[in-house]
N, C-alpha and C positions, 0 to 999 in steps of 0.2 A: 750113340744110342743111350749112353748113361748121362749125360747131358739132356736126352731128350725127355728123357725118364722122368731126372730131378724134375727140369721146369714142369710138368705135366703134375705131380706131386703137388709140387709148390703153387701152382693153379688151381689143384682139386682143394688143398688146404685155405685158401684168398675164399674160392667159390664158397667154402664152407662156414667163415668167419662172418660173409656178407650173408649170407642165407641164415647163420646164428643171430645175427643184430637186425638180420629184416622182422626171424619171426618176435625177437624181444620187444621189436617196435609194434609190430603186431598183435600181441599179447596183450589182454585186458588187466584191470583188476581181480586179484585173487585172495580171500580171505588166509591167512594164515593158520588162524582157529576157526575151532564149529564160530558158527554163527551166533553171537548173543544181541538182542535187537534192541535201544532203548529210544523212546519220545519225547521231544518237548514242547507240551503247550504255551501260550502265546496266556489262556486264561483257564479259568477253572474247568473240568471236564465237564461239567454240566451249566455250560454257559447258555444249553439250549438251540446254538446254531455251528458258526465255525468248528470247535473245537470241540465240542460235541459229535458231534458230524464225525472229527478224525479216531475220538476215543472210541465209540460205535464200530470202526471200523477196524481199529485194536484188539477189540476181543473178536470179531468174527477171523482177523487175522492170526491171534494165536491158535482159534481151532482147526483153523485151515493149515498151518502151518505145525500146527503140535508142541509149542513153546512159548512160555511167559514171556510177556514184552515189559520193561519194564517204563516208568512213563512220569513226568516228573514237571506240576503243573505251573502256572502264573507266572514262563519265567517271560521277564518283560524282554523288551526288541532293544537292548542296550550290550555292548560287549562283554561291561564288568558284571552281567549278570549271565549271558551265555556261556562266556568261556567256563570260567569255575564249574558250572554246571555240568557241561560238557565233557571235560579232565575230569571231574569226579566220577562220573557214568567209566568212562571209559579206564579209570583205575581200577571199577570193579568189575571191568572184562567185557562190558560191552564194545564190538566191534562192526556195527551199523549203528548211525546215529540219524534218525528222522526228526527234521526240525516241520513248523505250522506257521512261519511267518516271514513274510515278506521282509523285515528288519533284522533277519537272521541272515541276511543273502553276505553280506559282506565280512562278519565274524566267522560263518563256518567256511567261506575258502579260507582265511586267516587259518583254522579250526585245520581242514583238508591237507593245506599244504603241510602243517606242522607234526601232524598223522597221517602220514601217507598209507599203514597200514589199515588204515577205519575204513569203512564204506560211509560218506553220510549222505543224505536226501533232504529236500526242503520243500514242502508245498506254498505254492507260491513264490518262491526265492527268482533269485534272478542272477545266480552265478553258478558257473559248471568250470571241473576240470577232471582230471584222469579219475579219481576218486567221488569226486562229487557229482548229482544233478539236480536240477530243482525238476518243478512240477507243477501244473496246473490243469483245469478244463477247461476248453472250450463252452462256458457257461450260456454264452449265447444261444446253443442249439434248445438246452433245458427250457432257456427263457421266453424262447419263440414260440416254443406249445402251451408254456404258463399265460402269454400272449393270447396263444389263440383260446383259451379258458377265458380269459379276464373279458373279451372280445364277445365272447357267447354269454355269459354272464350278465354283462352289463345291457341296461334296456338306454339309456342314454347313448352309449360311446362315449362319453367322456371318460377318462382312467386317468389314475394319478399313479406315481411313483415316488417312493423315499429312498435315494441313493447316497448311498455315500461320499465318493470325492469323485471331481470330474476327471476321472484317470482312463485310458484305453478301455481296460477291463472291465470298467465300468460300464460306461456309455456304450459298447458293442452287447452290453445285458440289456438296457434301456431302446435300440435301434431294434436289436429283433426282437424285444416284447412287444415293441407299436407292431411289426411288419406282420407277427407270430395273428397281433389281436386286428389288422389290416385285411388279414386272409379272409376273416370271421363277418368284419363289418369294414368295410372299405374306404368310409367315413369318420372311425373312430380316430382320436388322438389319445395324446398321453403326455398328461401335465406332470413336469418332474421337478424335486427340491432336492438339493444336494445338502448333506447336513455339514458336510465335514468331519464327518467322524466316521470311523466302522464299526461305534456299539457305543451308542449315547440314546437311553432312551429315551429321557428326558425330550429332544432335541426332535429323535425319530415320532414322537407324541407330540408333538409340534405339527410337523411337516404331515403329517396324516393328516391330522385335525383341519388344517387348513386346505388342504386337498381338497376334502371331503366338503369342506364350507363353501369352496368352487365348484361345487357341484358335481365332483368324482364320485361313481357309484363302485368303483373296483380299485383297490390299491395294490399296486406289485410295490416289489420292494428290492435291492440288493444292500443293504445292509445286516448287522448281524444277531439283533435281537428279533424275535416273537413282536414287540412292538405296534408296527404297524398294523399286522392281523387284529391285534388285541383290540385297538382303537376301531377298525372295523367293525368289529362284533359290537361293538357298544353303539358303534354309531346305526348299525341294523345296514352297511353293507356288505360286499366282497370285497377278497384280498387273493394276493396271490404269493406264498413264502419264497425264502430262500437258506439254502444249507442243509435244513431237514423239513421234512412234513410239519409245516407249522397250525396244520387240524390238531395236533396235540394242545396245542393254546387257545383257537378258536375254532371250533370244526364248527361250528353252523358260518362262519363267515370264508375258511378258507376252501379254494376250488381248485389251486394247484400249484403246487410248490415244485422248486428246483431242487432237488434233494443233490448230497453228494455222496460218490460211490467210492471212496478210494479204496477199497478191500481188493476192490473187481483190478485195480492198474496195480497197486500193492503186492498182491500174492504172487504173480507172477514176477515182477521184478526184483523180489528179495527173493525168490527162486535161482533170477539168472543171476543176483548175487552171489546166493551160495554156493550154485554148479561152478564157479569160477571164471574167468576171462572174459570179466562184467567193461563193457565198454559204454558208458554213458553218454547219454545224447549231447551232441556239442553246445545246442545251442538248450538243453533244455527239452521236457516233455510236455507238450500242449496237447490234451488225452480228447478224445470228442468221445460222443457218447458210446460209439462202436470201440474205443479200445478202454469204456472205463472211466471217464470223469464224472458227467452227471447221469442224471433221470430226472424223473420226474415222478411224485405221488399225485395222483390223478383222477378220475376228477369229481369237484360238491354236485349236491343237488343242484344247485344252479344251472348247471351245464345241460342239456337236451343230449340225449341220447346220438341223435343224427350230429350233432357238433362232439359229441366226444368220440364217437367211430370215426369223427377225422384226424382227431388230435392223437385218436392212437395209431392210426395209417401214418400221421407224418412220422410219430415214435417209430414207427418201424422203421421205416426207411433214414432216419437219424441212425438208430442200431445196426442196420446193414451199411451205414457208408454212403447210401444210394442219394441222399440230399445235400445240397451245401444252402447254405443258407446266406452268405453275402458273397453271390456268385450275381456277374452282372445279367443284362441293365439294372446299374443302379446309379440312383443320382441323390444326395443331400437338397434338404427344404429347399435351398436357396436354385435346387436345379442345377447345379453343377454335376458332374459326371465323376462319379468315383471305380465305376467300374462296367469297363461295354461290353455287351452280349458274347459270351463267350469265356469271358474272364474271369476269375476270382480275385477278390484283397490277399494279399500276402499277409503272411504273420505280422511282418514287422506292420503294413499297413493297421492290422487289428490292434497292435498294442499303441499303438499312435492314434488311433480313434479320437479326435477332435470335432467331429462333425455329426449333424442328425438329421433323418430321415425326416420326410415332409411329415405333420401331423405328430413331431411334439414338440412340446414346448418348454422353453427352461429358462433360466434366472439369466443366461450369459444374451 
């Protein structure tokens, strides 16, 4: 019986050791201290678009939250400028650190791993581990209703766009702005110039201009100045922003911009931060319009009443979840089949976006 006793002991103790290291495996990130929050932009806070866009959502986020963020501008996408920058925030007690750029993604797991105690986040990044996640929208959905503006708008059909680099993220802006402005006129195309850059305006006044000289009466855009709108207004047509409401720049030209929301995916998740046993998404947060990436500011004169009651019908059901927008039949210009009735692209499919819908047309 005392033999039977021990091992039964000695079994409750094994059970209890494996049930202590399940729940440790278990167990999220937990802050140490209260929470001190600081940012790092990519460029000045009133660059007008991107980083603009995030500082906006800065301050709606310290009043929602009830604490100063602290925020620290122009640092470029290079290590010997992030790290320091980052070490210095976090000697003065900051214990969240939000980065705004894609060339951040590999400094801050460097950053993560070396502070296991920090929280950090990166919009747009492209690296996650027990401490860290990046972040993105599903830009597409915003774009598709700026689509279907540009679509109603234009008396031609013909649409131009000024993109940045032929990247997934890109071109999945550029597919559903044609499908978004397809909806509207069925006939319509969408001529696209890639500049190579994500804020060259120079470049972006280029690539409007000569749009516009092919006969484009509406320009969309995914890059990240005001730019393109501007050249619109002068040239006496439409445009359509992206980032924020770019009717601050040209409002007789612009009819609907991709605005970005991150306060709305923000407040919540430096929430589950701070409530503790913060477990970040593995692969990353790709937010659609129902959990919080974009919107849209909506819509010019341009736009007929009967065409914008549909653009806000599709808004709604973007905001409930109820639409997918690259859910099949879908097939690329060339008639190939990318995805059959029934189906959706997967993520990875989205970020791999190499191909385009019938009715636009590009440099490749």
């Amino acid at each position: 019986m005392k033999k039977l006793l021990t091992g039964t002991l000695c079994a409750m103790a094994a059970c209890g050791l494996m049930a202590s290291a399940s729940a440790q495996e278990d167990a999220g990130f937990t802050l140490k201290d209260p929470a001190k929050i600081a940012m790092l932009y990519i460029s000045p806070r009133n660059d007008g678009g991107w980083t603009q866009a995030f500082d906006e959502a800065r301050i709606r986020l310290e009043s929602e939250l009830d604490q100063k963020i602290q925020y620290v501008e122009s640092v470029p996408e290079t290590a010997s400028a992030i790290r320091p920058t980052v070490e210095r925030l976090i000697q003065r007690g900051a214990n969240i650190i939000i980065g705004t750029a894609f060339g951040y993604s590999d400094t801050f797991k460097e950053l993560a791993d070396k502070y296991p105690d920090v929280a950090f986040m990166n919009g747009s990044g492209t690296t996650n581990s027990d401490n860290l996640q990046s972040f993105y929208g599903r830009t597409y959905e915003s774009q598709y209703l700026c689509g279907m503006a540009a679509g109603a708008a234009s008396k031609t059909g013909k649409l131009g766009f000024v993109a940045a680099n032929p990247f997934g993220q890109v071109n999945w802006t550029v597919n559903a702005f044609a499908m978004g402005a397809q909806e509207i006129n069925p006939d319509a195309t969408v001529t696209v110039i890639y500049t190579g850059a994500w804020n060259d305006p120079m470049k972006e006044r280029a690539a409007a201009t000569a749009l516009i000289d092919q006969g484009a009466d509406v320009i969309g855009q995914h890059v990240d100045s005001p730019t393109p709108q501007i050249v619109a207004q002068e040239r006496g047509v439409y445009g359509t922003g992206h980032h924020r409401d770019m009717s601050e720049f040209a409002s007789e030209a612009s009819v609907c911009s991709s605005v970005w929301v991150w306060d709305r995916f923000l407040a919540d998740e430096l929430k589950r931060v701070m409530a503790g046993n913060w477990k970040p998404a593995e692969n990353g947060a790709l937010l659609s319009m129902e959990q919080g990436g974009t919107d849209v500011a909506c819509c010019g004169d341009a736009v007929s009443e009967e065409d914008e009651s549909k653009i806000m019908a599709a808004r709604e059901e973007l905001l409930k979840g109820e639409k997918l927008i690259y859910a099949g039949p879908l097939s690329d210009r060339n008639g190939e089949e990318k995805a059959a009735a029934g189906e959706t692209l997967s993520d990875a499919d989205l970020w791999s976006m190499d191909w385009f819908i019938k009715g636009v047309i590009t440099q490749q």
